[in-house]
C-alpha positions in Angstrom: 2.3 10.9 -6.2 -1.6 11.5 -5.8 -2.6 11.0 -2.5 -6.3 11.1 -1.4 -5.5 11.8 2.8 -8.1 13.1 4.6 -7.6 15.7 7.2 -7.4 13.3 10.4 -4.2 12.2 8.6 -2.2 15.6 8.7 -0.4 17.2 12.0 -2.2 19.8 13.7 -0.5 23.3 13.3 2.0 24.4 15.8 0.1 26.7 18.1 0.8 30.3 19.1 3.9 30.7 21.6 5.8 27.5 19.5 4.0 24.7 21.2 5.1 21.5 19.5 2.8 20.0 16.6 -0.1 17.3 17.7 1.4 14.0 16.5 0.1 12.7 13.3 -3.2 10.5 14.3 -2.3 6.8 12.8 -5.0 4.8 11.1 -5.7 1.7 13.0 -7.7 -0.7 10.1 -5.3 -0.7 6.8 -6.2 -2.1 4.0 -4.0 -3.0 0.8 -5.2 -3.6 -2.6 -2.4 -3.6 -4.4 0.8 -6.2 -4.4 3.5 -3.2 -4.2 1.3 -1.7 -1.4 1.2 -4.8 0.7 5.1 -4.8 0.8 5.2 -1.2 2.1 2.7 -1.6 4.5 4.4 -4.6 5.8 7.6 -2.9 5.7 6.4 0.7 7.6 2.9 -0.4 9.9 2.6 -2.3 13.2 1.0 -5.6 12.5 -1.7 -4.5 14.6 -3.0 -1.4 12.1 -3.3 -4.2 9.3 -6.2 -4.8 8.5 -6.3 -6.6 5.1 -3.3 -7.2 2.3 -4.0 -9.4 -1.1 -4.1 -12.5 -2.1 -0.8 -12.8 -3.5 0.5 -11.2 -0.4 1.6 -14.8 0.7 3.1 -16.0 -2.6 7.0 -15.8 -2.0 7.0 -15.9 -6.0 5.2 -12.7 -6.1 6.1 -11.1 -2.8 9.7 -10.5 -1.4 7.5 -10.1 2.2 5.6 -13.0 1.8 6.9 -14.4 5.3 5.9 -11.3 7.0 2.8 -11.6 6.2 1.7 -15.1 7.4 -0.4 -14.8 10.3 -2.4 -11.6 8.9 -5.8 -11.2 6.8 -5.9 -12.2 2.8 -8.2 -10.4 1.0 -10.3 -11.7 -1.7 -10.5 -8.6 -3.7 -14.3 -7.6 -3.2 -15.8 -4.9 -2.3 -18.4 -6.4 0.6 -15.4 -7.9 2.1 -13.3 -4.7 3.1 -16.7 -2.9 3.7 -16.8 -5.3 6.6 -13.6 -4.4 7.8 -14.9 -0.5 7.2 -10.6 0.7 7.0 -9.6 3.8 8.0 -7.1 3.5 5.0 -6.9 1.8 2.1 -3.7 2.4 0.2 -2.9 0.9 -3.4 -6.4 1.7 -4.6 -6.0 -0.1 -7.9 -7.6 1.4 -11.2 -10.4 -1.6 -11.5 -13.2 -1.5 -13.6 -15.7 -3.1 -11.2 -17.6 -0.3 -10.1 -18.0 -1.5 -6.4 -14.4 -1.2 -6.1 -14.1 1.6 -7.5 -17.1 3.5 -5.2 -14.2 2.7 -2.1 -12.3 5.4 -3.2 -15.5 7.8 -2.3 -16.2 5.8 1.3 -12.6 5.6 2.6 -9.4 7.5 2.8 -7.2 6.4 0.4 -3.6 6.2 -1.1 -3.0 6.0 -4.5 0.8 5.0 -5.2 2.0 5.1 -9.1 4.3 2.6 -10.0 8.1 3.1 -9.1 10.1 2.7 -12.2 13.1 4.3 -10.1 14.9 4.4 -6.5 13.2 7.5 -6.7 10.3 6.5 -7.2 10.6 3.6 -4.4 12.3 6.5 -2.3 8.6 8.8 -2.6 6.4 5.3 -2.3 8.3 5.0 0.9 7.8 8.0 2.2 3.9 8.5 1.0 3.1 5.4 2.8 5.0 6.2 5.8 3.0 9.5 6.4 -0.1 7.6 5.7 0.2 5.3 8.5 1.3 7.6 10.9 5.0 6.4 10.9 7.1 9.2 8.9 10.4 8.5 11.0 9.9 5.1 9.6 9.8 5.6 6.3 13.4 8.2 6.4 14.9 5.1 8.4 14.4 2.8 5.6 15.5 4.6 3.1 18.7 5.7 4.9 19.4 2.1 5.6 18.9 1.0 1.5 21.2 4.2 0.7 23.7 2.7 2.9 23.6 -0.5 1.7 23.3 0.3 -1.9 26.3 2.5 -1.6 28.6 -0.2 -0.8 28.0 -2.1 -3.8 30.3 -3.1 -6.5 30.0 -1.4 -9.9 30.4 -3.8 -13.3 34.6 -3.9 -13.3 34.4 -4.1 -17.1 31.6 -3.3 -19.7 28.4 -5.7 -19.7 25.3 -5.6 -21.9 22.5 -7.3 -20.1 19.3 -8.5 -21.4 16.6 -9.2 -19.1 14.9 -12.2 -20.6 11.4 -13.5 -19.5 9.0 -16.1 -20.3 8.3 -16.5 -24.0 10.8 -14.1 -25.1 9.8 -11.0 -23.3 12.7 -8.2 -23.1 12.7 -5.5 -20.4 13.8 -2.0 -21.7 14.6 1.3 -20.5 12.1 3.7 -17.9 11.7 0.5 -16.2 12.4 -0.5 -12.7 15.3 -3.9 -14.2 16.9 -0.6 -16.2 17.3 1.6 -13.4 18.7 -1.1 -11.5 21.4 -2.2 -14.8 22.1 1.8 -14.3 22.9 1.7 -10.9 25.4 -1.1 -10.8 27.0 0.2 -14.5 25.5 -2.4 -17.3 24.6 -1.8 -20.1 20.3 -2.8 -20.9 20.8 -5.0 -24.3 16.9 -3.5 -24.9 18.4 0.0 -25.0 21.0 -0.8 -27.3 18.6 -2.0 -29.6 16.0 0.7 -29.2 13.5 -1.5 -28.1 10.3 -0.3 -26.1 9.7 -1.0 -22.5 8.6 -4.4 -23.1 9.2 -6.5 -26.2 9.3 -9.9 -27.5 12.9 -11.5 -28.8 12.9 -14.5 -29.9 16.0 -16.7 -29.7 17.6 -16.1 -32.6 17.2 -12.3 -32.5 18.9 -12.8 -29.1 21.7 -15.1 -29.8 22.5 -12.6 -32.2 22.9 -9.9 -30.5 25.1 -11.2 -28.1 24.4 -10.5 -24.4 27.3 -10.9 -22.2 25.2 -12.2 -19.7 21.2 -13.2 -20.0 19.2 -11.7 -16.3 16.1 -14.0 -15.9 13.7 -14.9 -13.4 15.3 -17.2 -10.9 11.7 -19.3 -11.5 12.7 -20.1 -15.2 15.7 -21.6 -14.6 13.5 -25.0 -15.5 11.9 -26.1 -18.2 8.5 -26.6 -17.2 6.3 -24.9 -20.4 7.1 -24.0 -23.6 7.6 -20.2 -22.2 10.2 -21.1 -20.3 11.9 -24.1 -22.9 13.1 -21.0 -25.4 15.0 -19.9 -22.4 17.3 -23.0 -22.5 17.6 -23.3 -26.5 21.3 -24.9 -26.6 22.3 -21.5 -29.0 22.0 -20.0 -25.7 23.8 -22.2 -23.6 27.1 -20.1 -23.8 25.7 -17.1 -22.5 26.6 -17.0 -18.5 23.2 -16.0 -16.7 22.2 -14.4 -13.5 18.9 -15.3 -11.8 17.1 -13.2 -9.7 13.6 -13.8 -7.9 11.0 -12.0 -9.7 9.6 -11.1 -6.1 12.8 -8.7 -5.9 12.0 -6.8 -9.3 8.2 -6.7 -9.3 8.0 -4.1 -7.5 9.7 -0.6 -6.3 10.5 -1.6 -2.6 13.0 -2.7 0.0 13.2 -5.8 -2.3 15.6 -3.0 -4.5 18.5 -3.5 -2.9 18.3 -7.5 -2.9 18.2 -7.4 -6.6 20.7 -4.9 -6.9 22.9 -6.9 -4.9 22.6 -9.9 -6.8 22.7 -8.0 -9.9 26.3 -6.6 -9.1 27.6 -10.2 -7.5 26.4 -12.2 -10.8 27.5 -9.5 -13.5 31.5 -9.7 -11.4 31.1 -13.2 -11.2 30.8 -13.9 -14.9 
């Protein structure tokens, strides 16, 4: 994962005679840019090093930390606004094309984090961040407590083919984040089956036919309140069992894993 540290950020060499390392100085005005960053930063930092997160940092259909971060800056996403704050970090540095945005990445230290398609990937988000901020022992905490917990789960008792249906007929498939969690909890992705790519459109026929034994969706769509989210209740359907989960858990690679995970392997045993 490219990272974009600067020196203040590493430990000190140990000096001559085995003296211990100088701890790892910890930036005290954080700044996130980016959705998935705002929900490690919340996760790993001390309130008090935070010095901005995003708007949809709030938005418990977006976020699964949105109550954590009530009480704490928004950002409005522009480029006078967190020169003001002048951060000592900014992590999530998103790939804009507004050149003032951009130019931050050449004023401030930064943290670029890729997206995490896989508990691995979460697993090196985490511990990125964590050095970042200054809080490594953190980071190795958290993800021992999600191996734990995600150890104890149930596998599928029988086979299940899943599809991961979204508004207007959009199908997750494989080398995503929704597969790798199918994976880990032994279903079957209906989008692999059918060679699809990483994200396609099905319409309901297409579906019906194929013959999910059980339809994932976003736990936000299980009303009709467009015509993107009618298809999903087209009475050829109906017979299909379904298991909702809260977009917030599967937008992106963090904590939030082992929620949707959970829920995953409860709803796929329950069916």
């Amino acid at each position: 994962m490219a990272c974009g540290l600067v020196a203040a950020f590493i430990a000190a060499a140990p000096a001559s005679g085995g003296a211990p390392a100088a701890p790892v100085a910890r930036p005290q005005r954080i700044v996130s840019l980016n959705l998935c960053a705002d929900q490690l930063v919340l996760a790993l930092a001390d309130r008090s090093q935070i010095a901005g997160l995003t708007r949809f940092a709030t938005d418990p259909a977006m976020s699964a930390a949105a109550q954590e971060a009530k009480g704490l800056r928004i950002l409005r996403g522009s480029a006078e606004e967190i020169m003001a704050i002048n951060p000592d970090l900014v992590i999530g540095m998103p790939a804009r094309r507004n050149p003032a945005i951009k130019a931050l990445k050449t004023r401030y230290p930064d943290v670029d984090l890729k997206s995490a398609d896989s508990y691995e990937g979460i697993q090196d988000s985490i511990r990125t961040v964590a050095r970042a901020i200054g809080h490594p022992a953190r980071g190795e905490a958290l993800i021992a407590r999600m191996d734990r917990e995600l150890a104890g789960l149930p596998r599928a008792k029988r086979p299940v083919v899943a599809a991961y249906w979204q508004r207007r007929g959009y199908l997750t498939g494989t080398g995503t984040l929704v597969d790798d969690l199918m994976t880990r909890v032994g279903v079957t992705n209906l989008a692999g089956k059918l060679g699809k790519p990483a994200l396609s459109q099905v319409g309901v026929e297409e579906l019906a036919m194929s013959r999910p034994d059980v339809i994932v969706l976003d736990s936000a769509t299980g009303k009709v309140v467009d015509e993107g989210t009618a298809m999903m209740h087209h009475p050829v359907l109906a017979r299909i069992p379904r298991i909702a989960i809260p977009q917030a858990w599967t937008v992106c690679g963090g904590p939030a894993y082992v929620k949707a995970a959970r829920a995953l392997a409860e709803g796929v045993n329950a069916n």
